[in-house]
C-alpha positions in Angstrom: -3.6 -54.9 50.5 -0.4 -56.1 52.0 -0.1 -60.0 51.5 2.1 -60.5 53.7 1.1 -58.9 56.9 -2.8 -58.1 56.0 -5.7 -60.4 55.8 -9.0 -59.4 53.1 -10.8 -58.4 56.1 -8.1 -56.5 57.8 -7.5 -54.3 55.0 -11.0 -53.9 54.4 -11.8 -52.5 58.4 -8.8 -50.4 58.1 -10.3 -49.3 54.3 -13.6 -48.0 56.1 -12.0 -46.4 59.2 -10.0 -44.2 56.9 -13.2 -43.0 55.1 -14.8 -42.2 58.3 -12.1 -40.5 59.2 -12.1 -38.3 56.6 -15.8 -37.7 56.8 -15.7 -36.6 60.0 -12.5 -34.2 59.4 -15.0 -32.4 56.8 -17.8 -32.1 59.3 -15.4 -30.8 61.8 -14.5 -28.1 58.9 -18.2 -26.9 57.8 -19.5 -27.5 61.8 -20.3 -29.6 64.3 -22.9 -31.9 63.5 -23.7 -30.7 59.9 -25.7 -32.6 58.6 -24.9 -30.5 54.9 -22.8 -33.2 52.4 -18.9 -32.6 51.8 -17.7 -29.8 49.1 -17.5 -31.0 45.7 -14.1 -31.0 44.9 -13.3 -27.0 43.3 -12.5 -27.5 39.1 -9.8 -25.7 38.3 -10.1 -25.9 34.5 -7.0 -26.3 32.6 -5.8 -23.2 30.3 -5.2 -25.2 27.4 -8.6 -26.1 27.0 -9.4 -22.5 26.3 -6.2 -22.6 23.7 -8.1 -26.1 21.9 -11.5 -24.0 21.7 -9.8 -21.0 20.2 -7.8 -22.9 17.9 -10.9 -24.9 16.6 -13.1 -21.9 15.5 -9.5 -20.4 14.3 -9.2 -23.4 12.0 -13.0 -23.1 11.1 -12.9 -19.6 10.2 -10.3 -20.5 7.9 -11.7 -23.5 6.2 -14.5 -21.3 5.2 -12.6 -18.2 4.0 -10.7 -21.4 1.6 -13.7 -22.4 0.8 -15.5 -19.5 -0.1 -12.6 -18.4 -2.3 -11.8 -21.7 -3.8 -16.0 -20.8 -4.8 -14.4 -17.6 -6.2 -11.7 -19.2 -8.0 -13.6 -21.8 -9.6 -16.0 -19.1 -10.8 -13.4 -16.8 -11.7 -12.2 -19.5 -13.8 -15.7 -20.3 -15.3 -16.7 -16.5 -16.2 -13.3 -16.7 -18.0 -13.9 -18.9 -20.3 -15.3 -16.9 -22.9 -13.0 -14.2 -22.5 -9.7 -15.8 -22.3 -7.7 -18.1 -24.9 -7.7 -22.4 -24.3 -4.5 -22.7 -22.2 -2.6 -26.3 -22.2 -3.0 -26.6 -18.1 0.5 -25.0 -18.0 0.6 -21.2 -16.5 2.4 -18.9 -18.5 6.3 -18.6 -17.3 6.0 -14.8 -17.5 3.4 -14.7 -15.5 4.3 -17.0 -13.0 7.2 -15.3 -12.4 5.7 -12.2 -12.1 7.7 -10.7 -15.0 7.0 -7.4 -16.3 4.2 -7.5 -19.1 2.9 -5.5 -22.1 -0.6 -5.6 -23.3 -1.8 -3.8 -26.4 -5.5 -2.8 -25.5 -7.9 -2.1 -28.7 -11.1 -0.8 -28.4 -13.6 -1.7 -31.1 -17.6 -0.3 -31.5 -18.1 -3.5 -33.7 -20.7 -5.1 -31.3 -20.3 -8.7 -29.6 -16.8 -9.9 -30.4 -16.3 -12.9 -32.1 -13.5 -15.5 -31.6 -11.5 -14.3 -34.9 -11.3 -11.1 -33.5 -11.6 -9.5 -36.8 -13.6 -6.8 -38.9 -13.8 -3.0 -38.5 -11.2 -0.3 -37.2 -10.1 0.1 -33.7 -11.0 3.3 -32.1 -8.5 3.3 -29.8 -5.4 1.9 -28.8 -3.8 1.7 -25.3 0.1 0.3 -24.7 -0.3 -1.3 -21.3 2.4 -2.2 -19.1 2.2 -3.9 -16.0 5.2 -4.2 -13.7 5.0 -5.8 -10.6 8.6 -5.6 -9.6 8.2 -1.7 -9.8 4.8 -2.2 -8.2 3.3 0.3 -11.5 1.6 0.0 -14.8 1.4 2.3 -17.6 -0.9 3.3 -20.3 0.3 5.2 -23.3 -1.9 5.9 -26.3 -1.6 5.4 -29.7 -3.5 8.2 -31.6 -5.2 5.9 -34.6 -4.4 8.0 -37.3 -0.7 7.9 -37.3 0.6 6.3 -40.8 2.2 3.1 -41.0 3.0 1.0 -43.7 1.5 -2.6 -44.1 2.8 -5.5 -45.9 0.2 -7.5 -48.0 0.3 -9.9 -50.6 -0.7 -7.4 -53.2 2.5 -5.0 -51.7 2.5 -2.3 -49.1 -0.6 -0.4 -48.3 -0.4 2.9 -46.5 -3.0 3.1 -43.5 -4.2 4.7 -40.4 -2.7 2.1 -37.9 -6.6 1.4 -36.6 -7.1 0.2 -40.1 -4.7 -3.0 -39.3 -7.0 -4.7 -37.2 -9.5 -4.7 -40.3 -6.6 -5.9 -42.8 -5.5 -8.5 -40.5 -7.2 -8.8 -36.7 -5.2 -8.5 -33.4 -2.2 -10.5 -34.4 -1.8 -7.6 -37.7 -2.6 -4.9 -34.7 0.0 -6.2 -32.4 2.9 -6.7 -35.6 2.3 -3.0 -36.4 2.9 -1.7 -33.3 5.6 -3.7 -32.3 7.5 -2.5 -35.8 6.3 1.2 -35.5 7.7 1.5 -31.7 10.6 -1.4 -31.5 9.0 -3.1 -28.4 7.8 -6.3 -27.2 3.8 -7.1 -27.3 3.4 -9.7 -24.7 -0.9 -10.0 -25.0 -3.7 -8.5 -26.5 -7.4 -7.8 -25.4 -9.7 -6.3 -27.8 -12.3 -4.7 -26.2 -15.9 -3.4 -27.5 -16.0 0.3 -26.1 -19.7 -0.5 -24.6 -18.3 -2.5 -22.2 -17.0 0.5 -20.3 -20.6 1.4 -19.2 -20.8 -2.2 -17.7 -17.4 -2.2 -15.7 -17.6 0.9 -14.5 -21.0 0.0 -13.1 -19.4 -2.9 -11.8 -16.6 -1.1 -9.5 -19.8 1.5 -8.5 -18.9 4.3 -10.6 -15.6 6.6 -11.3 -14.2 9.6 -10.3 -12.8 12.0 -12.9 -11.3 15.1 -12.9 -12.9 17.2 -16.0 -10.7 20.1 -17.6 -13.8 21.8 -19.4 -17.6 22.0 -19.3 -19.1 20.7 -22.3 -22.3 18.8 -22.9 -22.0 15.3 -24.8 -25.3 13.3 -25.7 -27.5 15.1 -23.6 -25.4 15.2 -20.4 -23.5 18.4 -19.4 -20.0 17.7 -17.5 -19.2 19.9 -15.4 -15.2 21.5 -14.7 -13.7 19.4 -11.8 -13.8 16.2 -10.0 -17.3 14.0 -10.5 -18.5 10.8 -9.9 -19.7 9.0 -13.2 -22.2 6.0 -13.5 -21.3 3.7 -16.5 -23.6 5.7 -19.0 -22.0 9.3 -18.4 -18.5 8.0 -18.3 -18.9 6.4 -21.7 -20.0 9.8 -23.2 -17.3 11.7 -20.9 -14.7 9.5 -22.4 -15.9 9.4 -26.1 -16.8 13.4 -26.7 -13.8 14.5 -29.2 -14.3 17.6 -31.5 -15.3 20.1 -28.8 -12.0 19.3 -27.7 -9.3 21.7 -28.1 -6.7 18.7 -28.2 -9.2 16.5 -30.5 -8.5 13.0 -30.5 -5.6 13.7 -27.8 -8.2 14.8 -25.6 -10.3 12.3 -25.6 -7.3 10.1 -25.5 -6.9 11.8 -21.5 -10.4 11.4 -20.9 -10.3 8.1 -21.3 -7.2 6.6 -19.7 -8.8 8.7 -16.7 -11.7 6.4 -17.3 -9.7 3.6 -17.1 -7.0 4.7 -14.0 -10.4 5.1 -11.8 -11.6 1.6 -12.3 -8.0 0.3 -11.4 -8.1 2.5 -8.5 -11.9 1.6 -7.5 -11.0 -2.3 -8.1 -7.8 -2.2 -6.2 -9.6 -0.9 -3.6 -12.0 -3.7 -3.6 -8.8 -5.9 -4.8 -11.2 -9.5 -4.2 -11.8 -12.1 -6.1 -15.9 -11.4 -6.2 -14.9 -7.6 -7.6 -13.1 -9.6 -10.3 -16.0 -12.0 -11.2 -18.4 -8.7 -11.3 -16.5 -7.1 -14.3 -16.1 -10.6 -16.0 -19.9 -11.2 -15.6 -20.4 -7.7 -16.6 -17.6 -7.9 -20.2 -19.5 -11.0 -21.1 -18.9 -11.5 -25.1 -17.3 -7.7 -25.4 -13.9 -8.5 -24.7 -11.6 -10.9 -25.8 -7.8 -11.6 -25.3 -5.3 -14.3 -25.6 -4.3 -14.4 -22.1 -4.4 -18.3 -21.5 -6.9 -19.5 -19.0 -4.4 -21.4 -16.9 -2.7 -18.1 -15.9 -5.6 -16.4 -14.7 -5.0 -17.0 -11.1 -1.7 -16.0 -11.4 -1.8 -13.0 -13.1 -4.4 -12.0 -10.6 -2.3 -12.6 -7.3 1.3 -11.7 -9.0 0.0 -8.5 -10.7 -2.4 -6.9 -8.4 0.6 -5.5 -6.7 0.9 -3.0 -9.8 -2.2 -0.7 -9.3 -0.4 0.8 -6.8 1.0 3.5 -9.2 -1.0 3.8 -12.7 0.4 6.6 -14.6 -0.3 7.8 -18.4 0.9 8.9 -21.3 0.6 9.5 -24.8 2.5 9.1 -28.5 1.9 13.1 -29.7 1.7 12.7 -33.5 2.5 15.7 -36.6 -0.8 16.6 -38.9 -0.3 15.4 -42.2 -3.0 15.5 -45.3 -2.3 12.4 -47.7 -4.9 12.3 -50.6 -7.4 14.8 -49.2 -7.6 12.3 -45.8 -5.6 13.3 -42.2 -2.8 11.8 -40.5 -0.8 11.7 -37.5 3.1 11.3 -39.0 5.0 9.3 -35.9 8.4 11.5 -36.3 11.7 9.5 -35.1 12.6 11.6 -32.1 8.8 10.9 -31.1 8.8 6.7 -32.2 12.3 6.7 -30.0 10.9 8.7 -26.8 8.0 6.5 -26.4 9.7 3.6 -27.2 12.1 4.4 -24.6 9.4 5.4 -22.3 7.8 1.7 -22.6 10.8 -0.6 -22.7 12.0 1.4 -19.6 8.6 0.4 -18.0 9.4 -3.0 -18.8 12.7 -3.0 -16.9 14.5 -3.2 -20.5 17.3 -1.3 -22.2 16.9 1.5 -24.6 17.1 1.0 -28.5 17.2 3.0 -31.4 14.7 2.3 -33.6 15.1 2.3 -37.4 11.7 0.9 -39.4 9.2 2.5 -42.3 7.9 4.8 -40.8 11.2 6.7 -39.8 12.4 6.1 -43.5 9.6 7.6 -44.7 10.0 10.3 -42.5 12.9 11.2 -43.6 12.6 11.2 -47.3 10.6 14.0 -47.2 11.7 17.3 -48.5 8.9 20.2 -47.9 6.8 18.3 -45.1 7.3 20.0 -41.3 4.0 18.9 -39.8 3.2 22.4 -39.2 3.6 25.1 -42.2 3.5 22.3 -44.8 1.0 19.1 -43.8 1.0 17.4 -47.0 3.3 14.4 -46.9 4.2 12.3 -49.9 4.2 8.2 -49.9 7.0 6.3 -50.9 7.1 5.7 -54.7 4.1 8.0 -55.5 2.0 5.6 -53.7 -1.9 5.8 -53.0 -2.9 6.1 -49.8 -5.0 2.7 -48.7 -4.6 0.9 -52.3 -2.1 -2.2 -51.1 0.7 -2.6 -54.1 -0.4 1.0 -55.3 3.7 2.6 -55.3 5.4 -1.0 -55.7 8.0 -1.3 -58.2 9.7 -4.6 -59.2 12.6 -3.3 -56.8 10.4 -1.9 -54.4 8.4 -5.1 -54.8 11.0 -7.2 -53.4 12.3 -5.2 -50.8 8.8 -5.0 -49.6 8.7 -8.7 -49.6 11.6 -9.5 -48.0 10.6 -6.7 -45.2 7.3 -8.3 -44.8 8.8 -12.0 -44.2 10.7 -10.9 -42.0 8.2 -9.0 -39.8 6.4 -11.6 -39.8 9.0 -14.1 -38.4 9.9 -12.3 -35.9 5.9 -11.8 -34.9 5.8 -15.7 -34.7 8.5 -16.3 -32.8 7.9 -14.0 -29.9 4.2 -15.1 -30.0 5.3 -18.2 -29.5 7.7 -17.5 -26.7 5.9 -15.5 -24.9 2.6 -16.7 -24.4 1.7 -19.8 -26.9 -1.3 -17.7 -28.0 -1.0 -13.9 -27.1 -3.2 -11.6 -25.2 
């Protein structure tokens, strides 16, 4: 309405002549004298509505997937709590950097572990290194009878290195190996060897590839590549005297055990395939891999099952006191030794310890024509203190302190607790 030149009334006549107007224009348009009522109006509905809608169930899709693995993760963690060492709340730097790590893996037929992780021999023992930056790990095993000295309080005792875990748990485990091959031990897991049936189960089963029939607690493998259910792959991977290559054979078998269930898991590579094994290790395994750094260590190192490749330490026979050995000669301590600091991204070293000294005192021993190999100072085989003389005495105890410093410190750095 126009104030100025427009009454209420006026505007309101010319108000109703223009909707009559229009009325008429539309009955012109559908006919004369239609008596139909006007078009609605045609929607025309705007694109980004459709945009909105999409975005919504986007955004709900991905709430749950958070969701349901923030479930995951919380129960990752839980399961994990008998399994893994008390962290502080801090993730381990290594980890969270993704570093490369090395895990000494011991496998024990004790039964349910306790926390001590102590009492019998291992049966085997498995270098682990896991290299995300090179997207690879690598196993290499340890045969258990290779000679090592051990430093007690009563002197040095002569063992089978699987005797150390009995003399001293993981931590005496993880100090030998680190002196016998001159590299860093970043964790340990001690494992009881039952608990293969249950993780293999857990992944649905593992391929192998079998080099020879032979028939093993009832059940006859077949030559060539076979799918295993937990039960047969226990027996496949612990079968060792029809083996031409004895303990190295069985050594193969299982780290082919093992490289399947990587393979299987990585395949499955979720957080509910992880939470299966855990449920399924329950009390048989136990490590000092701090809690904290579980989630880490599963999203920075997953990367590494792309490549899993084996090897193994090849001992010489030796016959100490009626029993049998595997002598760890120099050239082989520094090859492997190479072969696993290499895997770890570091340099080289020459490595000088014990075991090379008593290597090469000897005077008839070759490992092949002459086996029988003589301890240092006419000592006893597995008698602690046995070929200790007062000079020998203190070298020995100056040795030992110092191993063991050097254990402590890089425990300390490396992981608070170890794994």
């Amino acid at each position: 309405m126009n104030d100025e030149h427009e009454t209420r009334e006026e505007y309101r006549r010319e108000l109703e002549n223009r909707i009559n107007q229009r009325v008429a224009e539309n009955n012109a348009n559908r006919g004369e004298g239609s008596n139909l009522p006007p078009k609605p109006p045609i929607h025309r509905p705007n694109r980004g509505d459709g945009y909105k809608w999409a975005r919504r169930v986007i955004l709900l899709i991905t709430l749950i997937v958070i969701c349901f693995a923030g479930f995951e993760y919380h129960k990752l963690q839980s399961t994990a709590k008998g399994i893994f060492a008390t962290g502080d709340g801090k993730v381990d730097t290594k980890i969270k950097n993704g570093d490369p790590l090395s895990i000494l893996v011991m496998g024990t037929d004790v039964g349910a572990l306790n926390r001590g992780n102590t009492g019998g021999n291992t049966d085997t023992m498995e270098i682990i290194t896991v290299n995300p930056k090179q997207e690879k790990i690598t196993m290499t095993s340890l045969p258990r009878d290779t000679l090592v000295r051990v430093n007690t309080e009563d002197g040095a005792d002569y063992v089978k290195i699987n005797a150390a875990y009995s003399i001293g748990g993981a931590k005496q485990s993880v100090k030998q190996v680190k002196e016998l091959l001159g590299i860093p031990i970043d964790y340990y897991a001690v494992v009881n060897m039952g608990v293969m049936e249950k993780v293999v189960n857990a992944v649905g089963g593992v391929t192998v590839d079998n080099p020879f029939a032979f028939t093993y607690e009832g059940h006859h493998f077949k030559k060539g590549k076979q799918h295993l259910n937990g039960s047969d792959a226990l027996k496949y991977s612990r079968m060792r005297y029809d083996d031409p290559n004895n303990d190295y054979g069985r050594q193969k078998r299982g780290q082919q055990v093992i490289k399947s269930v990587i393979s299987t898991f990585k395949k499955k590579g979720s957080l509910t395939a992880a939470n299966k094994i855990l449920d399924a290790v329950g009390d048989r395994i136990q490590t000092n891999v701090p809690t904290d750094s579980i989630g880490a260590l599963y999203s920075n190192y997953r990367v590494a099952m792309n490549n899993v490749s084996t090897y193994h330490f090849q001992g010489k026979n030796a016959t100490i006191d009626g029993a049998s050995f595997q002598i760890a000669s120099p050239k082989e301590i520094n090859r492997v030794s190479k072969l696993i600091r290499t895997a770890l991204g570091l340099k080289a070293k020459h490595v000088t310890n014990a075991e090379t000294r008593m290597y090469n005192e000897q005077t008839d021993y070759d490992g092949y024509n002459n086996v029988n190999f003589v301890l240092p100072n006419n000592a006893t085989y597995n008698v602690p203190g046995s070929g200790t003389s007062k000079t020998s005495s203190e070298s020995t105890s100056s040795f030992g302190t110092s191993g063991s410093s050097n254990f402590i410190s890089n425990s300390t750095t490396t992981s608070g607790l170890g794994f």
